[in-house]
C-alpha positions in Angstrom: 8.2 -51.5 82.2 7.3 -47.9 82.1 9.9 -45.1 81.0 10.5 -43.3 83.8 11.8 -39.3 83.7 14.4 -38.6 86.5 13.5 -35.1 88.2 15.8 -31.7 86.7 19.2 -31.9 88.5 19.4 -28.3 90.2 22.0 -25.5 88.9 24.9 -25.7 91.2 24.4 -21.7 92.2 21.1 -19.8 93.7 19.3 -18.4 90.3 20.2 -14.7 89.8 17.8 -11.9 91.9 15.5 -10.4 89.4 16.1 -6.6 91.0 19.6 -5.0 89.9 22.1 -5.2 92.5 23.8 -2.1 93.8 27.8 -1.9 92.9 29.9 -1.8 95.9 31.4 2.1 96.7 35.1 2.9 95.3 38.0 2.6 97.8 39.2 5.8 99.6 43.0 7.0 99.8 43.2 9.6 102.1 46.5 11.8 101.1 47.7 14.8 103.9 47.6 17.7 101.6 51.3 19.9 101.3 51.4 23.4 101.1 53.7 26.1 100.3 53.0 29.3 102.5 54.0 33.0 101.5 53.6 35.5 104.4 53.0 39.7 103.6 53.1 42.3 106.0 52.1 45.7 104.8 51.9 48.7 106.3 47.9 50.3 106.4 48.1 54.4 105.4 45.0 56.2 105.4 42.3 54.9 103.3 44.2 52.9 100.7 44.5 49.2 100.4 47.1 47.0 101.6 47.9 44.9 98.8 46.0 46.4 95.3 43.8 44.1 93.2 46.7 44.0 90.2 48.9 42.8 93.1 46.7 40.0 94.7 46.1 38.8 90.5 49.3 38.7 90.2 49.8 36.6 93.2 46.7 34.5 92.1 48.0 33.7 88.7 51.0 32.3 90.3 49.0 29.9 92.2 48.6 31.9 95.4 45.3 31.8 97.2 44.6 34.2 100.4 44.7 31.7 103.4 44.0 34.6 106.0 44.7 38.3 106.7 45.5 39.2 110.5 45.1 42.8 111.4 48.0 44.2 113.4 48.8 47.9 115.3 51.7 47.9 112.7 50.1 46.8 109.7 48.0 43.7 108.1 49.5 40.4 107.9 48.4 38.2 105.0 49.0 34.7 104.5 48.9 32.7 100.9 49.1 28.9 99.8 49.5 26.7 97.1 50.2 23.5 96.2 53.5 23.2 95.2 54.5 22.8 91.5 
């Protein structure tokens, strides 16, 4: 009687793809930022500024940022925020 050979038993999972596969995209948490808000109102005179440049670095190294400025019949109104610490 000849020896026979039984066929190769198949791998239980589907061979690997030969091209790379592309990594799945990292959950999003969506946080509502929080603010701190200071408000200035300053009185415009003539040609000079409302709020001087040592002023507004002042207010920047303190975390301030300029949110908007508003100009008024009285004045100019200017809005900061920052995160808060």
């Amino acid at each position: 009687m000849p020896l026979t050979i039984p066929p190769p038993i198949p791998p239980p999972f589907p061979p690997p793809h030969p091209e790379p596969r592309v990594p799945l995209p990292l959950p999003t948490v969506y946080v509502a930022p929080v603010w701190e808000y200071k408000h200035l109102h300053r009185v415009v005179r003539g040609d000079a500024p409302p709020v001087t440049e040592s002023e507004l670095n002042a207010l920047g190294a303190d975390g301030w940022e300029l949110a908007g400025m508003i100009p008024s019949l009285s004045g100019v109104h200017l809005y900061f925020k920052r995160a808060p610490a």
